[in-house]
C-alpha positions, 0 to 999 in steps of 0.5 A: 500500500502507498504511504500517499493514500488516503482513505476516505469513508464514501458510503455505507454497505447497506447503500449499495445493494448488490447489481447496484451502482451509487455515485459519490464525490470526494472533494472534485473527484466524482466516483462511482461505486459498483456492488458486484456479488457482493464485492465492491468496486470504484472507478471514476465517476466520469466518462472518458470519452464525453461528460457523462456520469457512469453512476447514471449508466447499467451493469452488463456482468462487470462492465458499466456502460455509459448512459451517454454513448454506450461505451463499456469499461471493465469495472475492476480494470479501468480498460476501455472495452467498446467504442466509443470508449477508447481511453480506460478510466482510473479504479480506485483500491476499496476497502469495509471498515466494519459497515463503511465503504472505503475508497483510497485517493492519492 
């Protein structure tokens, strides 16, 4: 684990039911927050290709497809996996600390 991180408390696990998405902020940084049978996941909140806030997009199996142009990102990847998504977005470490959802920033 990088000494630069911090962990930021962003939710609580009975805000985010399974095959379910929850957008947060810290600070600027939009995130969206995926609860993937039962693991949890977080990229950033913001489409790569154009302005659109993923956390408004669905779930295919572990990927988020953007409600804007439909381009798909693999949620524990970043990888940018259908056009017109060419550039992959930022994951973020998750952890639970007891009920709360952890996300760590640099």
């Amino acid at each position: 684990m990088n000494e630069s991180q911090n962990w930021v408390t962003v939710a609580k696990r009975a805000d985010l039911q399974a095959g379910k998405i929850k957008g947060v902020k810290i600070g600027a940084q939009e995130i969206a927050l995926y609860n993937l049978d039962g693991e949890i996941y977080a990229t950033d909140g913001v489409c790569s290709h154009a302005y659109a806030n993923l956390a408004d997009g669905y779930l295919d199996k572990d990927l988020i497809v953007c409600p804007l142009h439909a381009g798909c990102f693999d949620i524990k990847t970043g990888k940018a996996v259908e056009a017109p998504a060419e550039d992959d977005i930022k994951v973020f470490p998750v952890r639970i600390a007891g009920d709360d959802i952890q996300v760590a920033i640099g």
